[in-house]
C-alpha positions as CSV (number, residue, x, y, z in Angstrom):
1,X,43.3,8.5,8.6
2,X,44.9,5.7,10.5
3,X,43.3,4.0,13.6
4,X,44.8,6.2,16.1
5,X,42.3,8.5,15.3
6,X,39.7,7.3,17.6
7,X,42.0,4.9,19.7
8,X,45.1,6.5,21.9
9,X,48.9,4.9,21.2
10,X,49.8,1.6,23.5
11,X,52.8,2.6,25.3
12,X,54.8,0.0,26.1
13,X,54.3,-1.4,29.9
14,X,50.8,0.3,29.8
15,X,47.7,-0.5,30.6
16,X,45.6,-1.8,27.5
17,X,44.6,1.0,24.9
18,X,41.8,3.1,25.7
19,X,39.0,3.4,23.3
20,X,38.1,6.6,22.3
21,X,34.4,8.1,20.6
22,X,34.1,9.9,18.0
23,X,33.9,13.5,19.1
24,X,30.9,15.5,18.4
25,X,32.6,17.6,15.7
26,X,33.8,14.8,13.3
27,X,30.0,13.2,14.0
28,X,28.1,16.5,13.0
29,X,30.0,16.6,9.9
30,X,30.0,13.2,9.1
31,X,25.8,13.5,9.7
32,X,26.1,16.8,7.5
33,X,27.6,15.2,4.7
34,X,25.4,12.0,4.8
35,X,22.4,13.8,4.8
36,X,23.0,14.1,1.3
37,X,22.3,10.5,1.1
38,X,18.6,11.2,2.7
39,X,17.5,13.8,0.1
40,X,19.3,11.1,-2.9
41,X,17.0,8.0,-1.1
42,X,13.6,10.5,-1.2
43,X,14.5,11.7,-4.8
44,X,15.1,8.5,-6.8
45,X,12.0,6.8,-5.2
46,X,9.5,9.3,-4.7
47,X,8.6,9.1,-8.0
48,X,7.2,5.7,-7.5
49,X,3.8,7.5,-5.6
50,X,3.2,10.4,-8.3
51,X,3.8,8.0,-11.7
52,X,0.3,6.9,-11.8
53,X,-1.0,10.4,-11.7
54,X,1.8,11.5,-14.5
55,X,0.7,8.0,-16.9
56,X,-3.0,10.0,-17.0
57,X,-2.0,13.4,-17.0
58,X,0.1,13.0,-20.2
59,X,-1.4,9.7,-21.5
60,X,2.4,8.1,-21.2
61,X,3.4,4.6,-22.8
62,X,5.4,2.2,-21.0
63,X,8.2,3.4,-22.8
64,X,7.2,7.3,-21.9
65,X,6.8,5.8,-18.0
66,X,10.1,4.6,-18.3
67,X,11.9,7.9,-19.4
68,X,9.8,9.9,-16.5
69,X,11.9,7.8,-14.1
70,X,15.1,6.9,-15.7
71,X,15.5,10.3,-16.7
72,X,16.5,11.4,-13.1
73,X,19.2,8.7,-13.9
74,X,20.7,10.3,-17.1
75,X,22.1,13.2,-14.9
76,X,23.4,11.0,-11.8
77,X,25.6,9.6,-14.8
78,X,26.3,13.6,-15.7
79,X,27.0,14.3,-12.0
80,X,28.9,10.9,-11.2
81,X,31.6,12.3,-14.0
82,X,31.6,15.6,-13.0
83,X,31.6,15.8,-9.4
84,X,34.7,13.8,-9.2
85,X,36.7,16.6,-11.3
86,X,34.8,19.5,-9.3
87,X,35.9,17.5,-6.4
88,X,39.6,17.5,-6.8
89,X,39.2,21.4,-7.8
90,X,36.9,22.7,-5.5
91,X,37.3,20.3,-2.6
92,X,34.1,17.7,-1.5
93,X,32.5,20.3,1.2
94,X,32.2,23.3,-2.1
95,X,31.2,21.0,-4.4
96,X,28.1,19.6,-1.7
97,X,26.7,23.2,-1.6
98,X,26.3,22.7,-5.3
99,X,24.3,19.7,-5.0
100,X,22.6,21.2,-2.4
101,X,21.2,24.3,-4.9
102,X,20.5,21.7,-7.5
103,X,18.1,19.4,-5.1
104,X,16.5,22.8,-4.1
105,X,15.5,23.8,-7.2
106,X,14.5,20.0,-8.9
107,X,12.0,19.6,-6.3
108,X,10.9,23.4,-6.7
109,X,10.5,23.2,-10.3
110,X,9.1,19.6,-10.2
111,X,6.4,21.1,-7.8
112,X,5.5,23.7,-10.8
113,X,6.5,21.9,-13.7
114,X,3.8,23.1,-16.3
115,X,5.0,20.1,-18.9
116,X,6.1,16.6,-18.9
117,X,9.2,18.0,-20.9
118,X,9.7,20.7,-18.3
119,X,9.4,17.8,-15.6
120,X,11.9,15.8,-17.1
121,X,13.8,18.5,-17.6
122,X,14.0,19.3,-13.7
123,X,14.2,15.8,-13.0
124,X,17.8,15.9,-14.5
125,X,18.9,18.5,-12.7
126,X,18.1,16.7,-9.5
127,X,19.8,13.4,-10.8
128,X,22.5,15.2,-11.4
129,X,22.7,16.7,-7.5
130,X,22.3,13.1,-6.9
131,X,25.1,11.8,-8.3
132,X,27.5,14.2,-7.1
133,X,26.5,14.0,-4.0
134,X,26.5,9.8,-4.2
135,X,30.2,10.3,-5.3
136,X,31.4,12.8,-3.1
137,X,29.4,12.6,0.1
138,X,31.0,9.1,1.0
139,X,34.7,10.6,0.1
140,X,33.9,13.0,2.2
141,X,33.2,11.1,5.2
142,X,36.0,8.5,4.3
143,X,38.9,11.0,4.5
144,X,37.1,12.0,8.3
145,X,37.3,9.0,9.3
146,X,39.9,6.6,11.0
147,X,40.4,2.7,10.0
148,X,38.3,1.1,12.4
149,X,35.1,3.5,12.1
150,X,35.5,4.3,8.7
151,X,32.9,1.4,7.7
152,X,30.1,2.3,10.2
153,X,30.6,6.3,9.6
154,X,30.5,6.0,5.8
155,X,28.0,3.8,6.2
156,X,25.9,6.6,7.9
157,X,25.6,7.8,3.9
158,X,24.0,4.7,3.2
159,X,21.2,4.9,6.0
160,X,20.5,8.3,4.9
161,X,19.5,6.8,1.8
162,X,17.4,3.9,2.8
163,X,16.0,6.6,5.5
164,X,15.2,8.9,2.4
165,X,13.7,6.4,0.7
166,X,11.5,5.6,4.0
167,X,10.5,9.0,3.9
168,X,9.3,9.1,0.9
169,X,7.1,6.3,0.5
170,X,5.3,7.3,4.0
171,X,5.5,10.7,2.7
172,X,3.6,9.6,-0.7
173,X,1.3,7.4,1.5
174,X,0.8,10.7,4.1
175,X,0.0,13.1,1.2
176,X,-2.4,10.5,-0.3
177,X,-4.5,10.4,2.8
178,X,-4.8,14.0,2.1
179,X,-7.3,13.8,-0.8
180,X,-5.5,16.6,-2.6
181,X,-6.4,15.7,-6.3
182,X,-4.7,17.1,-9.2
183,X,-1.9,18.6,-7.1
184,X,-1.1,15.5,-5.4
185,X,1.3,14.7,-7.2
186,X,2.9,18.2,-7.4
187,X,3.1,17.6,-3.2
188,X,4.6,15.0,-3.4
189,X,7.9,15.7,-5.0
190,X,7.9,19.6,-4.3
191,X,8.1,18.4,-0.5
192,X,12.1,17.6,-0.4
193,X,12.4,20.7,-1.4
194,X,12.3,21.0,2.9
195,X,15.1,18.7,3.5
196,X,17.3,20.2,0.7
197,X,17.4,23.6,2.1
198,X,18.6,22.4,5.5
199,X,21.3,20.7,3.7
200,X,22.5,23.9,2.3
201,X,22.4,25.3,5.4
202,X,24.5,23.0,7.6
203,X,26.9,22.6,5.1
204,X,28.1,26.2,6.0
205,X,28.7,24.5,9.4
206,X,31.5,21.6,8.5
207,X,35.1,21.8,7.8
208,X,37.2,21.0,4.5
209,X,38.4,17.2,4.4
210,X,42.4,17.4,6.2
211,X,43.2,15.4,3.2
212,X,41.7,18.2,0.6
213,X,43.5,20.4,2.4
214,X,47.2,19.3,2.2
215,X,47.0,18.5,-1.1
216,X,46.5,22.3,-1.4
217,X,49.7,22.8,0.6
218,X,47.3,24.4,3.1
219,X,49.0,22.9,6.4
220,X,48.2,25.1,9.4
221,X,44.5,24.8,8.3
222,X,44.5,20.5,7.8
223,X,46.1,20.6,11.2
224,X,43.4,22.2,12.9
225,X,40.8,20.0,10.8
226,X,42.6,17.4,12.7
227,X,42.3,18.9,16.2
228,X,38.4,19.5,15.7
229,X,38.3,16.1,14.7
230,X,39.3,14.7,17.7
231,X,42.9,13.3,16.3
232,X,44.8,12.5,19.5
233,X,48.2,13.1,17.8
234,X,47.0,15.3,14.8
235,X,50.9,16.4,13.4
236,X,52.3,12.8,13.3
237,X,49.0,11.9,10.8
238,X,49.5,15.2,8.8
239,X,52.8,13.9,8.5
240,X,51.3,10.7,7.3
241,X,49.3,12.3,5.1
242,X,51.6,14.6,3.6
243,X,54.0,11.2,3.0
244,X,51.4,9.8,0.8
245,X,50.9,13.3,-1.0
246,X,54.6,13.7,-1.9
247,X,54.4,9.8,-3.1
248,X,51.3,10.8,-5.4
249,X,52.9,14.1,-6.5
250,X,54.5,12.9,-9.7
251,X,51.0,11.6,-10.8
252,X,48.9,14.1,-9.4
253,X,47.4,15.0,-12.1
254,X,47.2,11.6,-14.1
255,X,43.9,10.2,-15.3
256,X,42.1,7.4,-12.9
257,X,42.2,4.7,-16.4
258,X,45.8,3.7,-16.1
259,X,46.8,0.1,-16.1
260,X,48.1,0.1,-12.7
261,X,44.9,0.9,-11.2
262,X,43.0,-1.9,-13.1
263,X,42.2,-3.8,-9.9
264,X,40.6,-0.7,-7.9
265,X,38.6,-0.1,-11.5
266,X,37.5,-3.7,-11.8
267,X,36.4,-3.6,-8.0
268,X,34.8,-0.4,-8.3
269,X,32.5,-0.9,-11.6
270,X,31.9,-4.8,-10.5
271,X,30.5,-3.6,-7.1
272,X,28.4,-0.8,-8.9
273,X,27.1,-2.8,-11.4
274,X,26.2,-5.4,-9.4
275,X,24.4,-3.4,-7.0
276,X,21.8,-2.8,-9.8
277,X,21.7,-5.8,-11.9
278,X,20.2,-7.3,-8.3
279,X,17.1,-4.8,-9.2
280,X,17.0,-2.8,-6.3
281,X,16.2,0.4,-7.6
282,X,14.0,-1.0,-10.2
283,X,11.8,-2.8,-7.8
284,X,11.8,0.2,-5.3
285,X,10.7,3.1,-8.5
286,X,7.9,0.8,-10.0
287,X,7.1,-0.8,-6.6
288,X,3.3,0.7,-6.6
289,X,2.9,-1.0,-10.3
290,X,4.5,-4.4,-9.0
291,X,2.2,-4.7,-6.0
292,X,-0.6,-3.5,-8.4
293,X,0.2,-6.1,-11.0
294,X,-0.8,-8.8,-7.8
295,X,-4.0,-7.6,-6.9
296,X,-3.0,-4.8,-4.7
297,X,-4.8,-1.4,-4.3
298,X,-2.9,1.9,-4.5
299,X,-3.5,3.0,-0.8
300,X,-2.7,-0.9,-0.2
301,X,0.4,-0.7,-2.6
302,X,1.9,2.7,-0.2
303,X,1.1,0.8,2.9
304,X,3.4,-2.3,1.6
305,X,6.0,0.3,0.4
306,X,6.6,2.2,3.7
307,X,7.1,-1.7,5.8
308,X,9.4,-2.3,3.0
309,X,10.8,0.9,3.5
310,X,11.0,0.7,7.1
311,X,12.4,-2.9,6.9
312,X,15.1,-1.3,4.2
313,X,16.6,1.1,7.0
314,X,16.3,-1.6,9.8
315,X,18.3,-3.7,8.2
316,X,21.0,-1.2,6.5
317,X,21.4,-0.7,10.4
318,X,22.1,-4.1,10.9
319,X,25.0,-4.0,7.8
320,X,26.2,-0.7,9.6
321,X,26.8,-2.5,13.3
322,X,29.1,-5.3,11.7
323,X,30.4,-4.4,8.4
324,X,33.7,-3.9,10.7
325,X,33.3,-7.0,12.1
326,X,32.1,-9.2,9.5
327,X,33.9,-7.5,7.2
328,X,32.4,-5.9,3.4
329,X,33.1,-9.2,1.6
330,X,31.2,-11.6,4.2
331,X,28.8,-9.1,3.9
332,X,28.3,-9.2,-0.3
333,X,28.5,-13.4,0.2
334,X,25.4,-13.1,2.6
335,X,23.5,-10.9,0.5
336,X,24.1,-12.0,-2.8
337,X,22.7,-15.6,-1.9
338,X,19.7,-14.5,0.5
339,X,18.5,-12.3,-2.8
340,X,19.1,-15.0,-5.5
341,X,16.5,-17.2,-3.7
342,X,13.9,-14.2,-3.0
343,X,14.0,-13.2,-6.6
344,X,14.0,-16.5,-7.6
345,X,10.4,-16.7,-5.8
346,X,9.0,-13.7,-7.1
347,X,9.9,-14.7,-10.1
348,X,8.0,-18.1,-9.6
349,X,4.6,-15.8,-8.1
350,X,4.5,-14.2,-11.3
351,X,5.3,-17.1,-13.4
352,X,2.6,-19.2,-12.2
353,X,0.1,-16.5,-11.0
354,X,-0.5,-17.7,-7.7
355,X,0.4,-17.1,-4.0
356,X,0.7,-13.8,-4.5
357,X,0.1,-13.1,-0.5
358,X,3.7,-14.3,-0.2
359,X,4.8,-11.5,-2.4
360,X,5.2,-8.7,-0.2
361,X,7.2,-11.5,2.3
362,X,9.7,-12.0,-0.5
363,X,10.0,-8.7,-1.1
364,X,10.7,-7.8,2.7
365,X,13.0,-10.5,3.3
366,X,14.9,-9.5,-0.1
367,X,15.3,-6.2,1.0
368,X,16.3,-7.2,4.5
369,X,19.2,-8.9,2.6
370,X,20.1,-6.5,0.1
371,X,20.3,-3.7,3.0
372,X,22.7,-5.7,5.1
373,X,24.9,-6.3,2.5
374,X,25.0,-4.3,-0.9
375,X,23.3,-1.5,0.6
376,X,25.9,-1.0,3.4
377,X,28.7,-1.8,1.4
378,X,28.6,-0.2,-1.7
379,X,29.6,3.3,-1.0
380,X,32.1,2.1,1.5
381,X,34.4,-0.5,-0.7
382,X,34.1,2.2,-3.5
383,X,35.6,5.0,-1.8
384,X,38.1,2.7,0.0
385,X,39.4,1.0,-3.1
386,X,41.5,4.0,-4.4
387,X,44.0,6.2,-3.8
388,X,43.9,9.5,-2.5
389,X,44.6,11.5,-5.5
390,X,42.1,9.9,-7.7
391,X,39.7,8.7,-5.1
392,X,37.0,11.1,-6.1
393,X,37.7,10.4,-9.6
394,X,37.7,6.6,-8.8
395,X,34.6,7.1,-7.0
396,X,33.0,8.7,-10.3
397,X,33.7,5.8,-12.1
398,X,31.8,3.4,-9.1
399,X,29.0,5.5,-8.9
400,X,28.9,6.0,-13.0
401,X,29.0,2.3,-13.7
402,X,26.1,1.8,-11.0
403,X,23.9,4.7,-12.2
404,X,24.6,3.6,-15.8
405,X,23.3,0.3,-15.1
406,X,20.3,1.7,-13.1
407,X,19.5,4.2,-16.0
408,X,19.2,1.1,-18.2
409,X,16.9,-1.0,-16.0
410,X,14.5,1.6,-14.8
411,X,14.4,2.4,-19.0
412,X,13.5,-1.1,-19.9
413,X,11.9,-2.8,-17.0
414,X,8.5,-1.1,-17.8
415,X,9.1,-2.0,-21.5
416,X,10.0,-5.8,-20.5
417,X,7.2,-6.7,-18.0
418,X,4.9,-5.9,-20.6
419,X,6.1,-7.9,-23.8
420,X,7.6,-10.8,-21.8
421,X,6.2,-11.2,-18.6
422,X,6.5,-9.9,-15.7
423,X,8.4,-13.0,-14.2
424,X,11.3,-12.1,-16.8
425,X,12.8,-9.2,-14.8
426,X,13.1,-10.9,-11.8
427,X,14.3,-14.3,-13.4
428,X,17.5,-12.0,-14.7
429,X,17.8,-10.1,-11.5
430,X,18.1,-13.8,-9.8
431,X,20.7,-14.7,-12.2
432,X,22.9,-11.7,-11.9
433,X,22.7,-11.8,-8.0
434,X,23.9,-15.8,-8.7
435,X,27.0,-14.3,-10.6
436,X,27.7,-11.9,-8.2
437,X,28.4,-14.4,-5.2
438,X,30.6,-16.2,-7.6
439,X,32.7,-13.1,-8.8
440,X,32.8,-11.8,-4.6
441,X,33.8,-14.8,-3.6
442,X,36.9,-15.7,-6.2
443,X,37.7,-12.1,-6.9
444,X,37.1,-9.3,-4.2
445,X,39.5,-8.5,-1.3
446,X,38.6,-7.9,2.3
447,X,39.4,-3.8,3.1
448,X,38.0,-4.0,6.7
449,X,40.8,-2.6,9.5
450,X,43.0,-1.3,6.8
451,X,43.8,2.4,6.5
452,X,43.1,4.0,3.2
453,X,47.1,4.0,2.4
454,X,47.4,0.4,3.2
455,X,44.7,0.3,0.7
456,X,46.5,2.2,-1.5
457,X,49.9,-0.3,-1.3
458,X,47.8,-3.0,-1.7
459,X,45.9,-2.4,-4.5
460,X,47.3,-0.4,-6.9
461,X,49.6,-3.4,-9.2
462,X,52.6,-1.9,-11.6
């Protein structure tokens, strides 16, 4: 949507344009499909507080360790693919209920798993509800939104997650306290089972995306979208919209790999890749083991994990309030150097096997950065990159490349702490978050304050 959305026309000889809010319509269903992100932040980590339990109960390897987490991974790869395809058929709002089901019944039949294989195998399903929703959940909330909101209000996806994952470490910590013994672990990830269902719930509330919607020729019911939304002049932006649809027509149907979108593809695996190869996720599923690998106890470990948790969300808030003022690319700059030097340090704790009080520091201030940057970027810059008829298939790709790579780090990092060191990891993480600054700042674009079809112009090279 263009900026008009939220801000009235200047007439000429008029006082200075009026700002206008978001109305409560467009922020209910830009919460609704965020909250997606909260039960995806609780289900990739919350496995971090139960692994302990599930190395005993079926005598696990390192390499057994890493399949019980990276496992969930493997199907946000499947449901990356997928959803984008489902997307475009079913439209993002259908194809959230299906998620929706799927988180419902991993966290059900994680609760009563009676195997390791039948936990893996419920594990996937919820990986996969994870990376559909990761894919469409910000699309969603992108084609709500106008130019100059679009950042903070798909940006709500990302605090769900760090909020998620907040949850679920003072969750794991909360259930602990409990002294619940063998079914401790069964608590712990059958609980967002909870959250889940209210996501099914109020997804019956929200309307179809106005974009979805016209490219369905449905016009009377994308002009209404528009109206609930709070559009202030809702048939000269379905008029915009339906421009763009007629210029995409002819390619409707074409495949996101085509040599003109090169750039967008480039952008959006970069980005995703990146995002990982800074070990985010890797630190935040074997977080329990790091802190125990320097002398920490286990209810020590979950006290560390829920103020790096808390310090994860405070600052994603932080990237929120002026990602459209400092704009996404300041924003990856920032990060990428504040996280080279943290990592570096950890690496160094390990290394030498001393000061490892200043561990949990680095940690905190390496999240801090991460969240202000990465963290509230990410889903933003991949759903802006592309155009609307293969945004959700663009957004696939992103989300693919970034699960990928965090399916192959969770897999090994167990594997590598052991039989190289457990500085190793973190050496490479500080080296790939060196790279990234250099390939942000010679190679990525600024989308701030651009609509998504000046995007599209921009972009998208013959």
């Amino acid at each position: 949507m263009h900026s008009s959305t939220l801000y009235s026309p200047k007439v000429q000889g008029s006082a200075p344009e009026v700002k206008i809010r978001p109305n409560s319509k467009l922020l209910k269903a830009t919460l609704t499909g965020a909250l997606g992100g909260l039960l995806f932040g609780f289900d990739t980590v919350v496995i971090s507080g139960a692994l302990d339990a599930l190395v005993k109960l079926y005598h696990l390897s390192d390499v057994g360790k890493g399949w019980t987490v990276a496992i969930a991974l493997i199907g946000t790869v499947a449901g990356s693919f997928s959803a984008g395809i489902i997307g475009q058929k079913l439209g993002g709002r259908e194809t959230l209920r299906l998620t929706a089901v799927l988180y419902v019944i991993s966290a059900v039949g994680s609760a009563f798993a009676w195997s390791w294989s039948s936990l893996l195998v419920f594990r996937f399903i919820g990986g996969v509800g994870i990376g559909a929703s990761s894919v469409l959940g910000p699309v969603y909330i992108a084609e709500l939104s106008p130019a100059k909101w679009r950042g903070r209000l798909v940006g709500a996806f990302q605090f769900n997650v760090v909020f998620g994952i907040l949850v679920a470490y003072t969750t794991n910590y909360l259930i602990r306290l409990l002294h619940l013994g063998a079914t401790e672990w069964r608590w712990q990830v059958g609980i967002a089972a909870v959250p889940a269902l209210g996501f099914l719930v109020l997804l019956f509330g929200i309307p179809r995306s106005p974009r979805w919607s016209a490219s369905r020729n449905q016009i009377a019911e994308a002009l209404e979208i528009l109206k609930l939304m709070g559009e202030p002049n809702p048939e000269a932006e379905l008029a915009d919209i339906r421009s763009a649809l007629e210029q995409e027509h002819a390619s409707a149907r074409e495949p996101v790999f085509r040599w003109k979108y090169r750039y967008p593809l480039f952008l959006a695996i970069t980005i995703g890749a990146f995002n990982q190869l800074a070990g985010i996720n890797a630190i935040l599923y074997y977080l329990n083991n790091i802190f125990a690998a320097a002398g920490f106890s286990q209810l020590s470990g979950d006290e560390q994990a829920i103020a790096i948790g808390f310090t994860n969300l405070i600052f994603t808030m932080v990237g929120m309030s002026v990602i459209d003022r400092l704009g996404r690319k300041t924003l990856l700059l920032i990060g990428a150097a504040g996280t080279a030097v943290c990592l570096a340090g950890v690496a160094w704790i390990f290394a030498t096997n001393s000061h490892q009080w200043a561990l949990v520091w680095l940690l905190v201030i390496y999240i801090g950065f991460f969240a202000l940057s990465q963290g509230a970027v990410v889903w933003v810059y991949i759903g802006e990159v592309f155009p609307n008829h293969v945004r959700s298939k663009g957004q696939g790709v992103g989300n693919a490349s970034h699960w990928i790579m965090n399916t192959c780090i969770a897999l090994v990092f167990p594997v590598v702490a052991t039989t190289m060191g457990r500085s190793m990891p973190f050496i490479f993480f500080a080296a790939m978050t060196a790279l990234q600054f250099m390939v942000v700042l010679l190679t990525y674009p600024e989308t701030k304050g651009q609509t998504l079809e000046e995007l599209q112009r921009r972009l998208v090279r013959a």
